[in-house]
C-alpha positions as CSV (number, residue, x, y, z in Angstrom):
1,X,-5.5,-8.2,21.7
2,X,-2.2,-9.5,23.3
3,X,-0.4,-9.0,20.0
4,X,-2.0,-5.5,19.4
5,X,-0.7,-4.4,23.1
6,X,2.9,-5.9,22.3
7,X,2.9,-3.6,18.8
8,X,2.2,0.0,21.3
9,X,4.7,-1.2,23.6
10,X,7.2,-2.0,21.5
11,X,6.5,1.5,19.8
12,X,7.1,3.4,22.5
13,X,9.8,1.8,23.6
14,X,12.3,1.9,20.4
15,X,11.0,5.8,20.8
16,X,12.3,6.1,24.5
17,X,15.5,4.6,23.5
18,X,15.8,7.7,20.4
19,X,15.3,10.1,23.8
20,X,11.6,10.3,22.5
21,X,11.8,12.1,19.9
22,X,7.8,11.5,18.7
23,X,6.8,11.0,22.3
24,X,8.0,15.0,23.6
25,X,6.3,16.5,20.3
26,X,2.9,14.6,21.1
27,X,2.9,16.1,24.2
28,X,3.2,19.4,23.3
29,X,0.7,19.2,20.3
30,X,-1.7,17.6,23.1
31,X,-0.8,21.0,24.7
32,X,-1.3,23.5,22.7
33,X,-4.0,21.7,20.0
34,X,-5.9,20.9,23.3
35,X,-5.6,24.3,24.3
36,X,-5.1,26.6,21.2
37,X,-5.9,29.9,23.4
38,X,-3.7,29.1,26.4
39,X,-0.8,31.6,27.2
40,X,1.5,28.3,27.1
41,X,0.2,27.7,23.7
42,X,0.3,31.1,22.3
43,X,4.0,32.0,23.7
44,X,5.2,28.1,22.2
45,X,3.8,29.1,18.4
46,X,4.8,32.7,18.5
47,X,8.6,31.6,19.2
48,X,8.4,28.9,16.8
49,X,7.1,31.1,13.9
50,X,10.1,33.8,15.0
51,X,12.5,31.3,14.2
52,X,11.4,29.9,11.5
53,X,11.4,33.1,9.9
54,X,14.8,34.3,10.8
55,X,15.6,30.7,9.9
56,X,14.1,31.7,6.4
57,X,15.7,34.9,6.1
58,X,19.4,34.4,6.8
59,X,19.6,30.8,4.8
60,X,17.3,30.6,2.0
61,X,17.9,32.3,-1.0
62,X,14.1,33.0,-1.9
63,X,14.0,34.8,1.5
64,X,17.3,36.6,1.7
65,X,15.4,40.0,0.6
66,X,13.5,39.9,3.3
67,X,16.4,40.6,6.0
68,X,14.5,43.3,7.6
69,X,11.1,41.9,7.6
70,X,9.8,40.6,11.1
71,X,6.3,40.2,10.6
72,X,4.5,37.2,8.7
73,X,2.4,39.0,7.0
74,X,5.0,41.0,5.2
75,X,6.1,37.4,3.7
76,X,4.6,37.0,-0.1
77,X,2.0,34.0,0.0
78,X,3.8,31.3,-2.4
79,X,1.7,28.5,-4.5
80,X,3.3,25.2,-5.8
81,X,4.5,26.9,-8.9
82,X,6.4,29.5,-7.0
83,X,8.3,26.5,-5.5
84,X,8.7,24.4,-8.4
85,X,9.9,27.5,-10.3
86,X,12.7,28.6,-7.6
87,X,13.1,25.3,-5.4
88,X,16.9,25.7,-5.1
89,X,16.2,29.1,-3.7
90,X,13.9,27.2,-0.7
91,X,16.5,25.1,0.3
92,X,18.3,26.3,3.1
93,X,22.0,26.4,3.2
94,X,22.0,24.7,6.7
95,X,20.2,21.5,5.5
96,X,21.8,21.1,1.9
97,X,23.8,18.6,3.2
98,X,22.0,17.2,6.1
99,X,19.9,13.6,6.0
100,X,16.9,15.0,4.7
101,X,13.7,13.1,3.3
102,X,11.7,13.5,-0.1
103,X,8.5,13.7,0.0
104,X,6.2,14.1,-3.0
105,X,2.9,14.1,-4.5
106,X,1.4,13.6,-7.9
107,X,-1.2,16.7,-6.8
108,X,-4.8,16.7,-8.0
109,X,-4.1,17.7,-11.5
110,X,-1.2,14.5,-11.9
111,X,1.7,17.4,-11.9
112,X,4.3,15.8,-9.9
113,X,5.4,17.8,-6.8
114,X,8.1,17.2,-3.7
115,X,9.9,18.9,-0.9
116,X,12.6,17.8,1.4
117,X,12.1,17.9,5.6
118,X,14.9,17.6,7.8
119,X,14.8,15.2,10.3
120,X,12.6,16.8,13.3
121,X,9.8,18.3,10.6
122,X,9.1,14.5,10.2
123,X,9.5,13.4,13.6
124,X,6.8,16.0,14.2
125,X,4.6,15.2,11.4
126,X,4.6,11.1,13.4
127,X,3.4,12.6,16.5
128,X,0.9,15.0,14.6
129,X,-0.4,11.7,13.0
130,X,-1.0,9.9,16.1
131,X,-2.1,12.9,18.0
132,X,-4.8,12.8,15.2
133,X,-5.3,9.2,15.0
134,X,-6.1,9.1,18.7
135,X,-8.7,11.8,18.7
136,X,-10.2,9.4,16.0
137,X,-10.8,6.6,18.5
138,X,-7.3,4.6,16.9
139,X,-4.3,4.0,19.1
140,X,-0.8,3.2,17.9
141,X,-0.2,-1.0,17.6
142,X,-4.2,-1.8,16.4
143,X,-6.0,-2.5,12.7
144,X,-5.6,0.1,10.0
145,X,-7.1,-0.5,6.8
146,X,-5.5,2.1,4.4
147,X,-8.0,2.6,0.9
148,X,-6.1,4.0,-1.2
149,X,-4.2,3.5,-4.8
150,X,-1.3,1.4,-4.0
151,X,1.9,1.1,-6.1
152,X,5.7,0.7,-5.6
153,X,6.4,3.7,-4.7
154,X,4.0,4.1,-1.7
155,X,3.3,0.4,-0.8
156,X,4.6,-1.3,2.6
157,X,6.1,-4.8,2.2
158,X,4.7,-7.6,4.1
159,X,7.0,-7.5,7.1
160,X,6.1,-3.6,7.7
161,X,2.9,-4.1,6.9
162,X,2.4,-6.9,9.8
163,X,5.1,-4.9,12.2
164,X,2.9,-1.8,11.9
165,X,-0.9,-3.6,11.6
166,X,-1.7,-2.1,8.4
167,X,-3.3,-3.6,5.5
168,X,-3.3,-1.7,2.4
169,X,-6.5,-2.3,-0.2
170,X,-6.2,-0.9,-3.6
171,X,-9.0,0.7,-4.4
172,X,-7.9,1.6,-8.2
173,X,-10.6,0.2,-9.9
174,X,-13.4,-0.3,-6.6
175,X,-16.1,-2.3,-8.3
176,X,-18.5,-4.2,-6.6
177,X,-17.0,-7.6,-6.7
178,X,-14.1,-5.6,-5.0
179,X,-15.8,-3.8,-2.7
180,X,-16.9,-7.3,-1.5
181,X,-13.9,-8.6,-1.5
182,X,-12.9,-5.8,1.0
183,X,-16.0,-6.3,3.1
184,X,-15.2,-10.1,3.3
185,X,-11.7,-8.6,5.0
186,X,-13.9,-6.9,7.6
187,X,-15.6,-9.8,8.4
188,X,-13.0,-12.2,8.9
189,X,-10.4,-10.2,10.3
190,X,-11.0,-10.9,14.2
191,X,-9.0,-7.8,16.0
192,X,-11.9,-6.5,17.8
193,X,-11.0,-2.6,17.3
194,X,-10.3,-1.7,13.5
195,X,-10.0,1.7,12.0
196,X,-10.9,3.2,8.3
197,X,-8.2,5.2,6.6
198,X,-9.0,6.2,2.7
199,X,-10.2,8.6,0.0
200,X,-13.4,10.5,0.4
201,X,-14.4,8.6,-3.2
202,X,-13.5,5.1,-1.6
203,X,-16.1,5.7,1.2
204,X,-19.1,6.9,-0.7
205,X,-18.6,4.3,-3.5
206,X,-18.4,1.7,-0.1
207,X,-21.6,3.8,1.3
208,X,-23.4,3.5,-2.0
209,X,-22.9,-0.4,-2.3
210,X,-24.4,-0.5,1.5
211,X,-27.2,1.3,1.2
212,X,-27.9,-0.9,-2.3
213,X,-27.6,-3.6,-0.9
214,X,-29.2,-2.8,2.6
215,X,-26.2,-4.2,4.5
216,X,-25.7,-2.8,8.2
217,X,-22.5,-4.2,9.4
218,X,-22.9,-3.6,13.6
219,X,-20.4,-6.2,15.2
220,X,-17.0,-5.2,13.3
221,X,-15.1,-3.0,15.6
222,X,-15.0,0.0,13.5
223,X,-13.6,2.2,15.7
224,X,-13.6,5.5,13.0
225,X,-13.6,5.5,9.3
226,X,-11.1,9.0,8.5
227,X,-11.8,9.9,5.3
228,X,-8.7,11.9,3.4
229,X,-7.1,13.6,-0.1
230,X,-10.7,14.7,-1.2
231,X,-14.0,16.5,0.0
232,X,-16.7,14.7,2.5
233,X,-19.7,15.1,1.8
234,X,-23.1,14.5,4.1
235,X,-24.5,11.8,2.4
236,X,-21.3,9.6,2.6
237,X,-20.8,10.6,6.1
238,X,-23.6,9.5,7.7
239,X,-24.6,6.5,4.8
240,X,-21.0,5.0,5.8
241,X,-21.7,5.5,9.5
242,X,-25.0,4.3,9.5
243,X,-24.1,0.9,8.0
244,X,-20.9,0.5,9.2
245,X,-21.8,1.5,13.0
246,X,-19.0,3.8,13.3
247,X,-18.0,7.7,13.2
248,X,-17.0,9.0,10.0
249,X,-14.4,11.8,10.2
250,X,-12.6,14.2,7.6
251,X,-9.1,15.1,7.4
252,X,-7.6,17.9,5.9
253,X,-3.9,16.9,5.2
254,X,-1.1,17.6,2.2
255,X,2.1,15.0,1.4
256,X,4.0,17.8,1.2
257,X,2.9,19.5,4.3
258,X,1.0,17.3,7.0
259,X,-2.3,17.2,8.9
260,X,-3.4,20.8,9.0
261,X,-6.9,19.9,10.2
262,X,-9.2,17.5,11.4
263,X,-12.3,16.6,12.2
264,X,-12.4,14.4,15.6
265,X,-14.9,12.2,17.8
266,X,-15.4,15.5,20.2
267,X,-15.4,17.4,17.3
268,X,-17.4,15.2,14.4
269,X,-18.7,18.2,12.3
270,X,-16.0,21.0,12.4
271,X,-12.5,20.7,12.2
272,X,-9.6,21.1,14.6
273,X,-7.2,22.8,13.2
274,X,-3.1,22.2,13.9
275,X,-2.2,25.1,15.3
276,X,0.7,23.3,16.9
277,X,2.4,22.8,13.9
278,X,1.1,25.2,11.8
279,X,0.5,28.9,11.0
280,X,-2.6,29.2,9.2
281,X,-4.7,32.0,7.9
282,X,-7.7,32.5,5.4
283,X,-7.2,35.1,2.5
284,X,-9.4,36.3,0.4
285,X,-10.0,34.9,-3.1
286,X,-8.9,38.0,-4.9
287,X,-6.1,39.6,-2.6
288,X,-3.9,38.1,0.2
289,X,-5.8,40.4,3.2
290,X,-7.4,37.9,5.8
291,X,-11.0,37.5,5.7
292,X,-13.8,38.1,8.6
293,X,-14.8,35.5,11.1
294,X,-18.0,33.4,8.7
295,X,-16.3,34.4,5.3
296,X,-15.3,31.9,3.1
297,X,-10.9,32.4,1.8
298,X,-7.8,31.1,0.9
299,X,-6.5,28.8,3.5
300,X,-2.2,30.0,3.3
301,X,-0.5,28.0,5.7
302,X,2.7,28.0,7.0
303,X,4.6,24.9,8.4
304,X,6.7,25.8,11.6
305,X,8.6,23.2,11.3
306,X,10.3,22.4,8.1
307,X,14.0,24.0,8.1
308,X,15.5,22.1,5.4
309,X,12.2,24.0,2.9
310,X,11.0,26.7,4.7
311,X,7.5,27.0,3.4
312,X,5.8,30.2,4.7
313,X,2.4,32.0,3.8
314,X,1.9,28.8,1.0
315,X,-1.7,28.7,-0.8
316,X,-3.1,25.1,-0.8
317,X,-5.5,25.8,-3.3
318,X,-8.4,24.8,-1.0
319,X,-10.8,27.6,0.2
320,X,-12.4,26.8,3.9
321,X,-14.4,29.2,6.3
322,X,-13.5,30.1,9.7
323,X,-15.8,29.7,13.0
324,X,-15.1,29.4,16.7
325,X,-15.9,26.6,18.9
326,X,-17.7,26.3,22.0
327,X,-14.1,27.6,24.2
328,X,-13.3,30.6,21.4
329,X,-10.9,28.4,19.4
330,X,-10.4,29.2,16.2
331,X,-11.9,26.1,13.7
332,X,-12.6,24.6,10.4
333,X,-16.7,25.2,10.1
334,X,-16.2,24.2,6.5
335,X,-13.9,23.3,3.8
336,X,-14.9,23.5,0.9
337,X,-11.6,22.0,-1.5
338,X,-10.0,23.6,-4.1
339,X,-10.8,27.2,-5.3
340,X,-10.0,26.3,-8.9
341,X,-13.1,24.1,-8.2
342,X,-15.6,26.6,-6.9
343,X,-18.4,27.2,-9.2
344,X,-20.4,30.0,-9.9
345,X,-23.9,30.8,-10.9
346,X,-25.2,32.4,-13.8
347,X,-24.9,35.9,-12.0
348,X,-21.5,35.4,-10.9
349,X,-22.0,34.4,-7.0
350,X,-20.1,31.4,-5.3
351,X,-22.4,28.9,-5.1
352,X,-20.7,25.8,-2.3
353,X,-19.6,22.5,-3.7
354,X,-21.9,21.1,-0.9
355,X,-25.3,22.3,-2.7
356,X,-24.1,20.9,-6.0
357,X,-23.8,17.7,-4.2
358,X,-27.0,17.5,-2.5
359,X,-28.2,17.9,-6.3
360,X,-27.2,13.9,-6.5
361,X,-28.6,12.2,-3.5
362,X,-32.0,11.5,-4.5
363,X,-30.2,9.5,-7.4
364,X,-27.3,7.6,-5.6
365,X,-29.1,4.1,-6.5
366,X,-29.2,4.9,-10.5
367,X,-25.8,6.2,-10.6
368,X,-22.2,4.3,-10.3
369,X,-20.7,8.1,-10.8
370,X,-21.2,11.5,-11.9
371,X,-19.7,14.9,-12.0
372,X,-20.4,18.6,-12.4
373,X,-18.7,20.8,-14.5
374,X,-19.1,24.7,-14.9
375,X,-18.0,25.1,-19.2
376,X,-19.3,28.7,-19.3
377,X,-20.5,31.6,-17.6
378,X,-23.9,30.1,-17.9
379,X,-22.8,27.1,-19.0
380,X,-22.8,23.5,-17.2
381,X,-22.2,20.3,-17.9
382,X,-24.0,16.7,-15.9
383,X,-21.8,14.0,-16.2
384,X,-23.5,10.7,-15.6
385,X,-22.7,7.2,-15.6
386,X,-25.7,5.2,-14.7
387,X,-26.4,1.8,-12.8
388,X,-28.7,1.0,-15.4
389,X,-29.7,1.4,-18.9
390,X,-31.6,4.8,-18.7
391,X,-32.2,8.1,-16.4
392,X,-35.8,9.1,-16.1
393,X,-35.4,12.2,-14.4
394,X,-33.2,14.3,-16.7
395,X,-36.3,17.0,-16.8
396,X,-36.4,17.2,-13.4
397,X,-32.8,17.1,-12.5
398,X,-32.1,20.1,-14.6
399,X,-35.3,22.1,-13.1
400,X,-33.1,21.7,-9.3
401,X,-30.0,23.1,-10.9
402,X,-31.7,25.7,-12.6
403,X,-33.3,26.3,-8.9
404,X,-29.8,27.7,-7.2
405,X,-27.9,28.2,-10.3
406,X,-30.3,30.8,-12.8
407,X,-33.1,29.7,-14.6
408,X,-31.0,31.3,-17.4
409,X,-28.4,28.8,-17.0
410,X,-27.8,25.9,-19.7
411,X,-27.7,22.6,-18.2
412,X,-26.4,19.5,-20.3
413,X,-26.5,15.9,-19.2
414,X,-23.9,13.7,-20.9
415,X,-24.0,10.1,-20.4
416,X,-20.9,8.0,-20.1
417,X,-19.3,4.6,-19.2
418,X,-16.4,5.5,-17.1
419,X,-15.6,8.4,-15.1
420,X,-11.5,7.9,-14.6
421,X,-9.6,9.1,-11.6
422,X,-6.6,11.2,-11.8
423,X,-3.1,10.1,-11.7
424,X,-3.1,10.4,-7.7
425,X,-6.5,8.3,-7.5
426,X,-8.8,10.9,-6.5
427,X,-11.7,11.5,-8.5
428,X,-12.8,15.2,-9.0
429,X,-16.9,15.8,-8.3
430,X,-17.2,19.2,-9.1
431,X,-14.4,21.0,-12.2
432,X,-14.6,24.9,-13.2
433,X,-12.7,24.8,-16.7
434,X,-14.7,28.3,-17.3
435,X,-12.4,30.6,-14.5
């Protein structure tokens, strides 16, 4: 599309008039992302990291004790709270007074949350974007469709929105009658590549209408559908494919941080992680040593580029498991969300969010929503809200949790009408309120 063509351009020309300022980071994440294990790669993150923690050290008051400390992993791993709790003490001296930008998020519990960058941490975090974007099939200038829940404070107005290709669809309350409202936007819009940005929730809400319905959708130009903000799991990925012809990818991103991983069309089952941009490690769940190459930790990240916040060794919350991929990199085999989330079986041991979920698929076509929680140390709790009227297969859904989770364990199912989302719009599948 002419127009479509005119939007990259003109992109990339306002860029090369800044001295490309996005254009020289992209190339060096294509660099050293696309070749994690390179000496080029490895010299360019280990001088980035030194700076950033002398950086630290001489202008931040958090880090000023540590004047004699050159090695990462003598740095304390730091959560949100530790922030929130000290964030004058994070703000370097250098950038008090510098254009910096807020960002913020309402985090998965609805506790409100932001950071400033200075100006090159979010030129950076543009070209990371559209390095990502383009190993998901989407190039700067065509259709995005962003699913998400849209209000004042994050919304585009209609001049961006049609500068920049986007349309935004508010998926706050995604009911059917919605959810063909947004498929009559698919069908109509005539830009012949089109790509899916939007919650994890969105798309298997989407997938489960498709499947209902039987609707295969094969001539819409989805180029990707990136799903973001909360766990993918199988069933959507491939449902959502299947009937929408299209990849379906995962991205593991933060507001406050960036794209730390990502899942791409070379890569559709693993994630590739940023190490252009980012330090990151796995920890264990109990102590802040790093795990062994299979083990499941804490993924503790540190962002290279943010002087105005310098955020090192910082706990996401989210627990992932390290493998390598077919040239040694180091990658994303699975991420498994947030470790307040992980549930247990009746003996103690981790059981993975993705067998919980499997639990569910045999029922996607009775149920609108549902959700696990762990109340006990034997204890758990089926929500359901059903399509219908009635569940026939309480007996029998119980006997396959009993099946991983103990046959001592006490399973409840609790039927209700409405499942609600958090404040940020993402819906939790899977709660441990017992530790």
């Amino acid at each position: 599309m002419i127009l479509n063509f005119a939007r990259h351009k003109l992109f990339w020309l306002l860029d090369a008039l800044k001295n490309g300022r996005i254009k020289n980071q992209l190339k060096e994440i294509e660099r050293c992302v696309g070749h994690p294990n390179s000496d080029e790669a490895i010299q360019i993150k280990d001088v980035y990291l030194s700076r950033l923690l002398d950086h630290a050290v001489k202008t931040t008051p958090f880090y000023k004790a540590l004047v004699d400390v050159h090695t990462i992993s003598d740095f304390p791993v730091i959560r949100k709270t530790t922030v929130q709790e000290n964030f004058e003490g994070f703000q370097s001296r250098e950038f008090i007074d510098k254009p910096n930008f807020k960002v913020s998020t309402s985090g998965s519990t609805g506790a409100p949350f932001f950071l400033f960058q200075n100006e090159k941490k979010r030129h950076r975090n543009h070209a990371d974007v559209i390095y990502f974007f383009q190993k998901a099939n989407f190039n700067v200038g065509n259709r995005l469709y962003e699913l998400e829940v849209w209000r004042g404070h994050n919304k585009k107005g209609k001049l961006k929105s049609w500068v920049q290709n986007v349309n935004q669809f508010d998926i706050t309350r995604l009911t059917d009658e919605s959810i063909e409202a947004f498929l009559g936007l698919l069908k109509s819009d005539k830009q012949s590549k089109k790509t899916l940005l939007g919650f994890a929730s969105a798309y298997e809400m989407l997938a489960q209408y498709l499947e209902k319905n039987s609707i295969t959708l094969s001539d819409l130009g989805i180029t990707s559908a990136i799903a973001n903000a909360e766990y993918l799991n199988p069933y959507t990925k491939s449902t959502l494919g299947k009937h929408l012809n299209t990849v379906v990818l995962s991205r593991y991103s933060s507001e406050e941080i960036g794209i730390i991983a990502q899942q791409t069309v070379d890569s559709p089952n693993s994630f590739v992680i940023n190490n252009a941009s980012y330090y990151v490690e796995l920890l264990h769940l109990e102590n802040d040593t790093p795990v062994q190459l299979g083990e499941f930790g804490r993924i503790v990240v540190t962002d290279l580029f943010n002087y105005a916040m310098p955020i090192i060794r910082y706990d996401t919350g989210d627990i992932a498991q390290f493998g390598l991929n077919k040239d040694g990199a180091m990658e994303f085999v699975q991420i498994e969300g947030r470790k307040m989330d992980v549930i247990f079986d009746s003996k103690g041991n981790m059981i993975s969010s993705f067998v919980i979920y499997t639990k569910f698929y045999t029922y996607y076509h009775l149920l609108k929503q549902y959700q696990f929680i762990q109340q006990g140390e034997k204890e758990y709790e089926i929500k359901l809200n059903l399509q219908g009227d009635s569940f026939q297969f309480e007996k029998q859904l119980v006997t396959d949790i009993k099946s991983d989770f103990g046959e001592d364990a006490n399973v409840i199912i609790t039927y209700v009408d409405e499942i609600p989302a958090l404040a940020s719009g993402k819906r939790r599948k899977v709660i441990n309120n017992y530790k």
